[in-house]
N, C-alpha and C positions, 0 to 999 in steps of 0.2 A: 816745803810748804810756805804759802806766803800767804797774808790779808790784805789784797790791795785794798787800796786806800786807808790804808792803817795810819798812813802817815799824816793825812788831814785831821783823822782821829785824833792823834797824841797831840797835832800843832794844837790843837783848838783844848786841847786836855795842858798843857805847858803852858799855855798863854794863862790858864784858870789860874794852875799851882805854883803855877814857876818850876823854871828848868835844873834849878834846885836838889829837886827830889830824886834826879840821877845820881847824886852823893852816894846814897845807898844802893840799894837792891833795885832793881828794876822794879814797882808798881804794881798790886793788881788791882789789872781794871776789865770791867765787861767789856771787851771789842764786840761792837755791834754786827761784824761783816765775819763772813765764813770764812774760812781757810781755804784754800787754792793748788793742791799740788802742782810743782812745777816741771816740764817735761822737756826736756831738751834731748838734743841730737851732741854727740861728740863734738868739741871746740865749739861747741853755744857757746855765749859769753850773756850774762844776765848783768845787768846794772840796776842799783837801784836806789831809793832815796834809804838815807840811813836811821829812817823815825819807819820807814816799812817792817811790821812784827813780820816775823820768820822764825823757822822750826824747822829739827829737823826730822826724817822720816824713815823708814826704812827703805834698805836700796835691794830690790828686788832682781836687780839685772844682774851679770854675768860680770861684768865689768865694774872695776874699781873706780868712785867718783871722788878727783881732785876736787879742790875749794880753795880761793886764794881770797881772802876778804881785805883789802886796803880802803881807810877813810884818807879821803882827798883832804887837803888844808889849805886857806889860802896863804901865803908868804906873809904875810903882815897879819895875822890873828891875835898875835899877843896886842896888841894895839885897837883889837876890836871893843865896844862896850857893848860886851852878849845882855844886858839887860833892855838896849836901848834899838842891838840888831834890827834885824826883820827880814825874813826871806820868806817871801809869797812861794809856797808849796801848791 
């Protein structure tokens, strides 16, 4: 299950709070946008932004579903100033 555009939601919800509030527990907050199940075919490959909520669901099919989650970094991050970043989402 995904909620597209989840991820505009929380940039414009992070920019409120500050990015901060990930320290803890993840947040609750009303997501205005429905959930989406996701339907793929064998060797899909889904990409996606890493502020998109997702869930999981139950797997109804016959077949066993692999999941490999990797967050990308860029080589120089420790030298970023996340308060000052910005990445237009």
């Amino acid at each position: 299950m995904v909620w597209p555009g989840s991820h505009k939601f929380f940039k414009a919800y992070f920019e409120r709070i500050g990015h901060n509030v990930l320290v803890g527990v993840m947040p609750q907050v009303d997501i205005p946008m429905k959930p989406v199940m996701v339907t793929e075919s064998a060797g899909d490959v889904a990409l996606a932004h890493y502020f998109v909520l997702h869930g999981a669901c139950p797997n109804s099919a016959d077949d066993i579903r692999h999941t490999l989650i990797t967050r990308l970094r860029h080589s120089d991050i420790e030298s970023t100033d996340l308060d000052t970043a910005y990445i237009d989402i």
